[in-house]
N, C-alpha and C positions, 0 to 999 in steps of 0.2 A: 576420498569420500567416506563417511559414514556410511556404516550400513544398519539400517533398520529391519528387525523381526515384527510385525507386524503381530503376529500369535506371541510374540514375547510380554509378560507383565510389565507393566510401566508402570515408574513409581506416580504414585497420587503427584499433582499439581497442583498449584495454588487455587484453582479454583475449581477441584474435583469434586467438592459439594453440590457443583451448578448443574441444571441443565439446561440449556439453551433452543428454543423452536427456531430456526433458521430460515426465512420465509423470503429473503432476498435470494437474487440474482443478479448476476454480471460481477460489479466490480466494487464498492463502494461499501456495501453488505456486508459480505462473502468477505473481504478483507477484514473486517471488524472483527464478523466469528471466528475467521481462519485465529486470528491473536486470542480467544476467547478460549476458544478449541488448543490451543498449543499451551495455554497453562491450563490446561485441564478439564476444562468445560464439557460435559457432554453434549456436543451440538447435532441436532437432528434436521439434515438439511433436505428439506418438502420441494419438489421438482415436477413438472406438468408429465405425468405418464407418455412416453415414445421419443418426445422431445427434450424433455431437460432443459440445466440452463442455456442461457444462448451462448454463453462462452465454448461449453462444448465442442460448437461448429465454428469457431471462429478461428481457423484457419487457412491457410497454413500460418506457421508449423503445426504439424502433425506428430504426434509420439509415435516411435517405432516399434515395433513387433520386434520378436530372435533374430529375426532375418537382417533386419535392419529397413525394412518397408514401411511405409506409413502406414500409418491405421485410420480411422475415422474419429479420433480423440485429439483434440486440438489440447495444445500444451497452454493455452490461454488459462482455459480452467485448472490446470492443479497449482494456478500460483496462489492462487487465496482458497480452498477448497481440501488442503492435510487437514487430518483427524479426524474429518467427521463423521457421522455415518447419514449416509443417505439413502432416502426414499420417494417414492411418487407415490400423488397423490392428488386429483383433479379437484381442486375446491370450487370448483360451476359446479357440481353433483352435490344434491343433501348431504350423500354418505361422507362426500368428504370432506365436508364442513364440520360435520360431526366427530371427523377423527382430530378434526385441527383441534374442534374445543375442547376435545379428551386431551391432547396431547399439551394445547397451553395449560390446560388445569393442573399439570404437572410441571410444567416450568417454571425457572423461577424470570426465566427472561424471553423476552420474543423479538427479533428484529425482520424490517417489513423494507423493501422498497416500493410497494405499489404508489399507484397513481392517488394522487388526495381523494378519497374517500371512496377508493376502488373497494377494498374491502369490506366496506360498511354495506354493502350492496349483499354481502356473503353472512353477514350479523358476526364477520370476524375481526370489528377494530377495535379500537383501545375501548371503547367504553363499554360495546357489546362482554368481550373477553375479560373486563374489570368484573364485572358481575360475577365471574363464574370462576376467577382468580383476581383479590382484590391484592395481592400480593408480586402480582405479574410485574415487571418494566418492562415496558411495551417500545421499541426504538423504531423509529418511523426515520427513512432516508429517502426524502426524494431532491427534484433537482434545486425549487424556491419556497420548501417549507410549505406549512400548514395553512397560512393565509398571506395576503397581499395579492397585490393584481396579477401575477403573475404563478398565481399556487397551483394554479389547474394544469399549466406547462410542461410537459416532459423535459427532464435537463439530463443532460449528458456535458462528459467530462469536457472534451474539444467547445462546447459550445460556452462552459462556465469560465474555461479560460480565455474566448475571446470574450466574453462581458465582462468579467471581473478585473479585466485591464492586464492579466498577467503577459497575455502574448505581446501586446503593447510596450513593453520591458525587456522582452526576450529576442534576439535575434541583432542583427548586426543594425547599425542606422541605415535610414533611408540615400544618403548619401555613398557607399559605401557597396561595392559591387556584392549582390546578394541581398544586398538588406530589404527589412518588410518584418509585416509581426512572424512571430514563428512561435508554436507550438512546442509547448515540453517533450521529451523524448518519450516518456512515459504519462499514463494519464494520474497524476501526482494530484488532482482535486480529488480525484475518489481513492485515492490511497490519503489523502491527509483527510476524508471525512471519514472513513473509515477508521483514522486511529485518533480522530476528536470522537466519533463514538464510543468506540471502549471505553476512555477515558469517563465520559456523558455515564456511562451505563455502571463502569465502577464505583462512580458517586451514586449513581442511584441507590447501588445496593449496603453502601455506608450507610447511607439517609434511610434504609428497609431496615438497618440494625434498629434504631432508632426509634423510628414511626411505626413500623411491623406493615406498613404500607408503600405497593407501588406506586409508579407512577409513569407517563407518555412523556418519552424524549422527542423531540422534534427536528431532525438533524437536516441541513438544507447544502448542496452544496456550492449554491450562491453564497452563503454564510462563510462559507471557509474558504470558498475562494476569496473574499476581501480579505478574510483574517490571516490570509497566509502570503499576504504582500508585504507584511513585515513593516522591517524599515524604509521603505516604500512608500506604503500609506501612510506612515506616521511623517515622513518628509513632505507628500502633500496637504496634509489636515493641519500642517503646526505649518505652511510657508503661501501654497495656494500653490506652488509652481509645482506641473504634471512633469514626472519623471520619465523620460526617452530610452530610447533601446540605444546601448552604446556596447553590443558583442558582449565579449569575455572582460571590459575593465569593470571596474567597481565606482558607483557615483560619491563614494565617500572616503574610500583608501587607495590608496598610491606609495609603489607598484602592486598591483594587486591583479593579476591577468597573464596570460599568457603568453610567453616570450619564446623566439624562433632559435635552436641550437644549433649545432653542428651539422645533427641528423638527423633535427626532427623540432620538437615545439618541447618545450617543458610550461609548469603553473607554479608561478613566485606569487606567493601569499603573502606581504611582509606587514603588519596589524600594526605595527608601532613603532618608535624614532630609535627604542634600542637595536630593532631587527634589523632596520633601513641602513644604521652604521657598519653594523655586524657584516653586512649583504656588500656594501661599500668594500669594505677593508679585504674580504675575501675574494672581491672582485678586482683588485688591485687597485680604487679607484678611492680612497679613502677620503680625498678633497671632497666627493658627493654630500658626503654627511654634514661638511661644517658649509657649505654653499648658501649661501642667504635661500634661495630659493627655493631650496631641499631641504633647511632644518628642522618643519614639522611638517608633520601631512598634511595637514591645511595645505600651508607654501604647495609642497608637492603635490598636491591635485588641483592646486590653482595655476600651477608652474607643467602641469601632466604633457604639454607639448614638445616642452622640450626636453624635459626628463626621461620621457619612455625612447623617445629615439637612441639619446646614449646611452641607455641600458640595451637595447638591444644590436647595438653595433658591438657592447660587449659581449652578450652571451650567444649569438653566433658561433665565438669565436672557441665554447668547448660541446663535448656532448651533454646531451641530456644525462646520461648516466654519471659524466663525471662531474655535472654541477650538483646533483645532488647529493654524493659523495663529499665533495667541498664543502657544501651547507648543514650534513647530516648533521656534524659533531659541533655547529654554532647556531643553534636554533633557529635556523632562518625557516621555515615553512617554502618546501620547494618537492615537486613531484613531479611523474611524468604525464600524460595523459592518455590512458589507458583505451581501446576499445573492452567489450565486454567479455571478450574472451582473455584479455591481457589480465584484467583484473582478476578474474578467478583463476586464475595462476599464481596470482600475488603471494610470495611466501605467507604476507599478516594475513593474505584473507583465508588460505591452508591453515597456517596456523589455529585460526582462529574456529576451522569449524563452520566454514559457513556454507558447505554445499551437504545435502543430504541425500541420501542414496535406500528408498524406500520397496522393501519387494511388495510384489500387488498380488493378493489373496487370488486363484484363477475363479472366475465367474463364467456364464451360460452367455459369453457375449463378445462383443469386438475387443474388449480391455482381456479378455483369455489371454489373448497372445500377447500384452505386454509382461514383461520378466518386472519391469523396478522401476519407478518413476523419479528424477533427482527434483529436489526443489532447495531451496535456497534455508540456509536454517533462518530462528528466530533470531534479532537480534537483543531482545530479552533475557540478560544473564542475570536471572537471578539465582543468590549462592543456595541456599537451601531448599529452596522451592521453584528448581529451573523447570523451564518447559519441556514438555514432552513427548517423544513418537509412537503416535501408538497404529496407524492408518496413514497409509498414502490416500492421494485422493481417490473416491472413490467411484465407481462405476455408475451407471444411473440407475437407482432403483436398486441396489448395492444391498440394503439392509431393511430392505421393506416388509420383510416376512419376520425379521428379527425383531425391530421397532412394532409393528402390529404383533405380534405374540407378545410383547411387553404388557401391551394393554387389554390382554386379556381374551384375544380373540384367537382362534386355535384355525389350524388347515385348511377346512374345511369353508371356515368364513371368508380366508383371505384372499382362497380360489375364488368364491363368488363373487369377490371385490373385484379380481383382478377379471373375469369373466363381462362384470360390466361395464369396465372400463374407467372405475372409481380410483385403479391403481395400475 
């Protein structure tokens, strides 16, 4: 693992000119800026005084203290939530409406997930904020967008997957012991709205070069649930015929799924007629490839009945470990099937850097007693201007005195902020 100094200087990132108002919670947000924040954005993430985001409490799991005990810090929160710095700040209260519009007036960006036109009720939304920063990108994430009959709706991740058809796809057929829609393992709508906004919001600021004016992104994650069905929806829009849940195979490559080993399951991925020969000939079975039936993937996912059976009356017959071995050095796409722990063990994924080992600055709070939070690195290499650790996630209310002394306000004020409950 990585170890991160927190007090250590971190070189400038790509985007250390920025700074960013943070005004999301949970998950969909917080993912965007966490990428915004990890090339360098300064993100200043605004949290309701006592409570925080709800991710916070959304455990177990719980992060451990020295001891090894749980604490009151659900590990929910520090997966989209490195770099930032955080503060609370109650925007029901004038005062702290007024720190927001100090605080947009300095940013060059804001992202929001409230409710359709929750904020306007605070004089804190896009057009209110445009006045007062006509320079702002303003990113709005809610569940159905800005209008349509359904704009006023709370969405959540589980609910945009069963309307957007994805569970519908996912999960074993109805035929088929276990089968029924099934749910992603993770909630992957608001991890793919989250990184369709950055993307949203790095155009924006293209289009700022240019115009020298912001502008209201509208991110919905109805939106991205249809867009992220892929070749999916493009097979129902160009045929009419609604695509079924069929497990681990693929409705348009063959073999492409999961096959039973020796000691276990391995995933043959084979994309094309040279890999399916290759995969043939390694498997001692070289007749497969010239087979009327098997000669192109077409044949073989029209032929899929009887094809996957004598594939896997063959690979029974070695281990997982030694098929892929066999297949390494001939390009065949073949792996094992990892739980989550197997995989961050993975030599490529050590290699690679991808867990990060962050110490946490000690505060007046239950995060005292954590020593160092791991998080998962970025997968953002970029060569010259990679991303960077500068902050584990951080406590609640973490940098509220640092953030308010930015803007001018000294001890004295921020006690009486915190006195009425404004912070």
């Amino acid at each position: 693992m990585n170890q991160a100094d927190p007090q250590a200087t971190a070189p400038a990132g790509a985007l250390s000119h920025l700074k960013v108002l943070d005004l999301s919670r949970v998950l969909a947000g917080p993912w965007c800026t966490q990428m915004l924040a990890d090339l360098g954005a300064d993100v200043i993430k605004v949290e309701r005084p006592g409570a925080g985001d709800d991710t916070r409490h959304w455990g177990p799991p719980f992060l451990k203290d020295a001891d090894g005990h749980d604490t009151t810090q659900a590990t929910y929160f520090t997966a989209c939530n490195r770099n930032k710095r955080a503060i609370t700040l109650d925007m029901a209260k004038p005062e702290g409406q007024a720190l927001i519009r100090q605080l947009a007036l300095e940013s060059d960006i804001l992202v929001e997930n409230f409710k359709v036109g929750g904020l306007k009720n605070y004089g804190l939304d896009y057009e209110s904020l445009k006045e007062v920063n006509p320079r702002l990108i303003y990113c709005s994430v809610t569940g159905f967008g800005q209008d349509g009959p359904y704009a006023e709706r709370a969405g959540y991740d589980l609910m945009i997957q069963a309307m957007s058809g994805l569970m519908s796809i996912t999960g074993e057929a109805d035929a088929v012991p276990g089968g029924g829609p099934m749910r992603v393992g993770v909630a992957v709508i608001d991890i793919f709205t989250g990184v369709y906004a950055t993307s949203a919001i790095l155009a924006a600021l293209e289009a700022r070069h240019r115009t020298g004016a912001g502008q209201h992104i509208d991110m919905a994650l109805l939106d991205v649930g249809m867009a992220v069905l892929g070749n999916q929806a493009a097979g129902y829009l160009n045929t009419g015929a609604v695509p079924q849940r069929q497990g681990n195979t693929h409705p348009s490559l063959a073999p492409y799924q999961t096959f039973p080993t020796l000691d276990g399951a391995m995933l043959l991925a084979v994309g094309n007629d040279g890999q399916f020969a290759r995969f043939c000939q390694a498997a001692e079975h070289p007749e497969w490839a010239s087979d009327p039936r098997f000669a192109s993937n077409t044949l073989r996912v029209k032929h899929r009945d009887a094809l996957i059976p004598a594939l896997q009356a063959v690979t029974r017959g070695r281990s997982t470990a030694d098929w892929i071995a066999l297949l390494e050095d001939k390009a065949v796409p073949c792996g094992p099937i990892n739980d989550i722990g197997q995989a961050f063990a993975d030599a490529q994924v050590q290699a690679r850097g991808l867990v990060v080992n962050q110490a946490v600055t000690p505060v007046d709070n239950d995060q005292a007693a954590i020593k160092s939070i791991v998080t998962v690195a970025s997968p953002l290499r970029l060569v010259a201007t990679p991303p960077v650790l500068r902050r584990a996630p951080p406590s609640l209310g973490q940098h509220t005195e640092e953030v308010l002394g930015e803007l001018g306000l000294d001890a004295a004020a921020i006690a009486t902020l915190r006195q009425a409950g404004v912070v």
